[in-house]
C-alpha positions as CSV (number, residue, x, y, z in Angstrom):
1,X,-118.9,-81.4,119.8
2,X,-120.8,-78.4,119.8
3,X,-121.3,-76.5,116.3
4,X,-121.5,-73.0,115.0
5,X,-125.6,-73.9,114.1
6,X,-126.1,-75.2,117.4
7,X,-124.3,-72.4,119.4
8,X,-126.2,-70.0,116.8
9,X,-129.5,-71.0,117.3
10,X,-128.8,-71.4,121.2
11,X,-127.9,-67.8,122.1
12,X,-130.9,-66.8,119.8
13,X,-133.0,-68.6,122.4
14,X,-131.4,-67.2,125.0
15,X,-131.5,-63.7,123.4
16,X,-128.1,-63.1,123.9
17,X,-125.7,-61.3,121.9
18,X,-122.2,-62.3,121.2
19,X,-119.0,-60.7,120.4
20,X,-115.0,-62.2,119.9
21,X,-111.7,-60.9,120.7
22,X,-109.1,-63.0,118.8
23,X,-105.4,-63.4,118.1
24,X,-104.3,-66.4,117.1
25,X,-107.5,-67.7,115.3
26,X,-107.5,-63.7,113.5
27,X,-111.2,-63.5,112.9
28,X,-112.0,-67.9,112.2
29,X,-114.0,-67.6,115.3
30,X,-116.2,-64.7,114.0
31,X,-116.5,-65.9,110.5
32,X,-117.2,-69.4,111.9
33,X,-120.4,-67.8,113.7
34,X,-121.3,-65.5,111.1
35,X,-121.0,-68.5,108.2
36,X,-124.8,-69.3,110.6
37,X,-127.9,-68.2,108.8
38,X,-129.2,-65.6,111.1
39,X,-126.4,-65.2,112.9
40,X,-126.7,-61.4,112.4
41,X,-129.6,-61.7,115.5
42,X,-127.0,-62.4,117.6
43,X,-123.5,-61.9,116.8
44,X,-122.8,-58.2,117.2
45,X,-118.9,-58.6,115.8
46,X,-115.4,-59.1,116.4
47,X,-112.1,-57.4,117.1
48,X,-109.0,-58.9,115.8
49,X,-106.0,-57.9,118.1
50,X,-103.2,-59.9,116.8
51,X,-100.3,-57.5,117.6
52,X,-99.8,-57.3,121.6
53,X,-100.2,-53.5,121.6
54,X,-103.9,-54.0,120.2
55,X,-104.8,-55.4,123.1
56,X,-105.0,-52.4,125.5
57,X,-105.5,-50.6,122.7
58,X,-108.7,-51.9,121.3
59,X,-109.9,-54.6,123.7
60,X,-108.5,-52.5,126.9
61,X,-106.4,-55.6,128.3
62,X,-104.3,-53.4,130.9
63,X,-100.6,-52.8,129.7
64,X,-98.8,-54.0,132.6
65,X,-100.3,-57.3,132.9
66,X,-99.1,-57.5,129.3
67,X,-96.0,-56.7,129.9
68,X,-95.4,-59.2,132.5
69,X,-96.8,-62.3,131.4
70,X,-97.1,-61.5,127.3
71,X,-100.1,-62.2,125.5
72,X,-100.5,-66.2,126.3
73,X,-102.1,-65.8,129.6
74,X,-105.5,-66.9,131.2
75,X,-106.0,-63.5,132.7
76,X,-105.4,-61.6,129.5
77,X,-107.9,-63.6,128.0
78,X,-110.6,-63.4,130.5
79,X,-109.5,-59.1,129.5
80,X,-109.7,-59.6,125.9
81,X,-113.2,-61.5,126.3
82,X,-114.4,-58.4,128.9
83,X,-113.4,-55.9,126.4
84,X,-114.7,-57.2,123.2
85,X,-118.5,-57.4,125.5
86,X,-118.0,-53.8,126.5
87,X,-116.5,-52.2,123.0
88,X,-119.1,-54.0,121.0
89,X,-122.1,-53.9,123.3
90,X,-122.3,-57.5,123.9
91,X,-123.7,-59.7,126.5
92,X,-121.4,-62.6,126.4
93,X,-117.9,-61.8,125.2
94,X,-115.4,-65.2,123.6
95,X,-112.0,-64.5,123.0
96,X,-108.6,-66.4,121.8
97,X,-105.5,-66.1,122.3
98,X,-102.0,-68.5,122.2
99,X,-99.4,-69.9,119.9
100,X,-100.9,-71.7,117.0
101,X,-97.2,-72.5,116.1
102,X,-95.5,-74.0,114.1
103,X,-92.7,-73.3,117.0
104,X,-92.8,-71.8,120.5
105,X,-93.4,-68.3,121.0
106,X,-93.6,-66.2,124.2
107,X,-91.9,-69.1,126.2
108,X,-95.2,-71.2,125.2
109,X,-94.6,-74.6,123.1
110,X,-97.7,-74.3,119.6
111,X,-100.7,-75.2,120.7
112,X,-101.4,-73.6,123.8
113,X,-104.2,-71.5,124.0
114,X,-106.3,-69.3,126.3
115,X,-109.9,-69.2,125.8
116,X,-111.9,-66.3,127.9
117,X,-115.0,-66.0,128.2
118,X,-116.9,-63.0,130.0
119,X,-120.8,-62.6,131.2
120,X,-122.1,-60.5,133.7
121,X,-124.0,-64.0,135.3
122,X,-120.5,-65.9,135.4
123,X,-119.0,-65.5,138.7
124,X,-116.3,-62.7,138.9
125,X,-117.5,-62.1,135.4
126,X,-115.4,-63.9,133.1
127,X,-113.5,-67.6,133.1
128,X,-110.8,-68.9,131.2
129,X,-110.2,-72.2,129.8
130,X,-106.3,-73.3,128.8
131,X,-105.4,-75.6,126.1
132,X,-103.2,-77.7,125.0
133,X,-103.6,-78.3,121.3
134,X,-101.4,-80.8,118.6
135,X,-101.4,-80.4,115.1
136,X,-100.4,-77.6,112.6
137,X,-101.2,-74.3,112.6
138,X,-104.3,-74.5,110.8
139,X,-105.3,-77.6,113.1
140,X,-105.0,-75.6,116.1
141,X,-106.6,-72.8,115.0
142,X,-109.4,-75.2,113.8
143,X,-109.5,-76.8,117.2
144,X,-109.4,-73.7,119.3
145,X,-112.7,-72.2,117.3
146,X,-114.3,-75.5,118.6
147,X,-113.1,-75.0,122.1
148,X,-114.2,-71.7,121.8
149,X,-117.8,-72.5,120.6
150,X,-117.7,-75.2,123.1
151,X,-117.2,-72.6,125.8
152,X,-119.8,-70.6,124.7
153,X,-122.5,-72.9,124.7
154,X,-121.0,-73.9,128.4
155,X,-120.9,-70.2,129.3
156,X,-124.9,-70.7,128.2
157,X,-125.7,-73.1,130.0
158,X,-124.5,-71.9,133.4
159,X,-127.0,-68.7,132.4
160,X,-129.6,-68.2,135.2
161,X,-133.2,-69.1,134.4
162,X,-133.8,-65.5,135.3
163,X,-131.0,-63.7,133.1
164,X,-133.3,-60.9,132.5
165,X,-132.6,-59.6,135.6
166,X,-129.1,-59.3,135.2
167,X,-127.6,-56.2,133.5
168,X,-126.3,-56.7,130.3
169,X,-125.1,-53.9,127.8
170,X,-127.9,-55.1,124.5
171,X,-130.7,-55.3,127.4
172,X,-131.3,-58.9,127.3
């Protein structure tokens, strides 16, 4: 299990700055990160979109992919985490989105959930992990902040030795 601490003090190695997109977890993530000591080296901020429209509005998640597969989608994810590392001036963007339940929603049963995670050294520049979650709502919301940190570290790790080189919006 990877912690907040832990994924804290790794992207201050790394000198990278972070920033989330979230819906379903509605800021957890964020706080999660920021509850760190010295977080505020690394952690630029979040943006919670929880209504769909917030989404193109604030993140920039292109309407019409929206509007045909909703909100609980890999690719709108892999958007939300893209625009959150833009709006913010990040160089590794995490975002969250999904049904944290207690019922089905979007033609998704609770507890699916799309992770994205965007860095100019991931290929394409951005990935997506999909989960399937059990539990109550604040269980799955729980569990996708892990997931999430989890993907950061692993969005870390797959850095290039020689990041520096690669263009990233805070210069590191």
């Amino acid at each position: 299990m990877t912690s907040a601490p832990d994924v804290v003090a790794a992207l201050t190695a790394a000198r990278v700055h972070v920033a989330t997109a979230e819906s379903l977890t509605g800021g957890l993530l964020c706080a999660t990160l920021v509850d760190v000591p010295g977080a505020s080296a690394v952690v630029r901020g979040g943006v919670v979109a929880y209504a769909t429209e917030l989404k193109t509005a604030l993140l920039g998640v292109p309407a019409d992919a929206l509007a045909r597969t909703g909100p609980v989608d890999a690719f709108v994810a892999e958007e939300m985490a893209r625009g959150a590392r833009a709006r913010l001036g990040a160089d590794l963007g995490v975002a969250t989105t999904g049904v944290a339940g207690p019922g089905p929603a979007d033609g998704f049963d609770a507890g699916t959930v799309f992770l994205g995670v965007a860095a100019p050294w991931l290929p394409g520049g951005a990935r997506h992990v999909r989960l399937a979650l059990t539990g109550d709502r604040a269980r799955i919301r729980r569990e996708t902040v892990r997931a999430a940190l989890a993907a950061v570290a692993a969005a870390l790790a797959d850095r290039p030795a020689r990041a520096e080189e690669q263009d990233g919006p805070s210069g590191s």
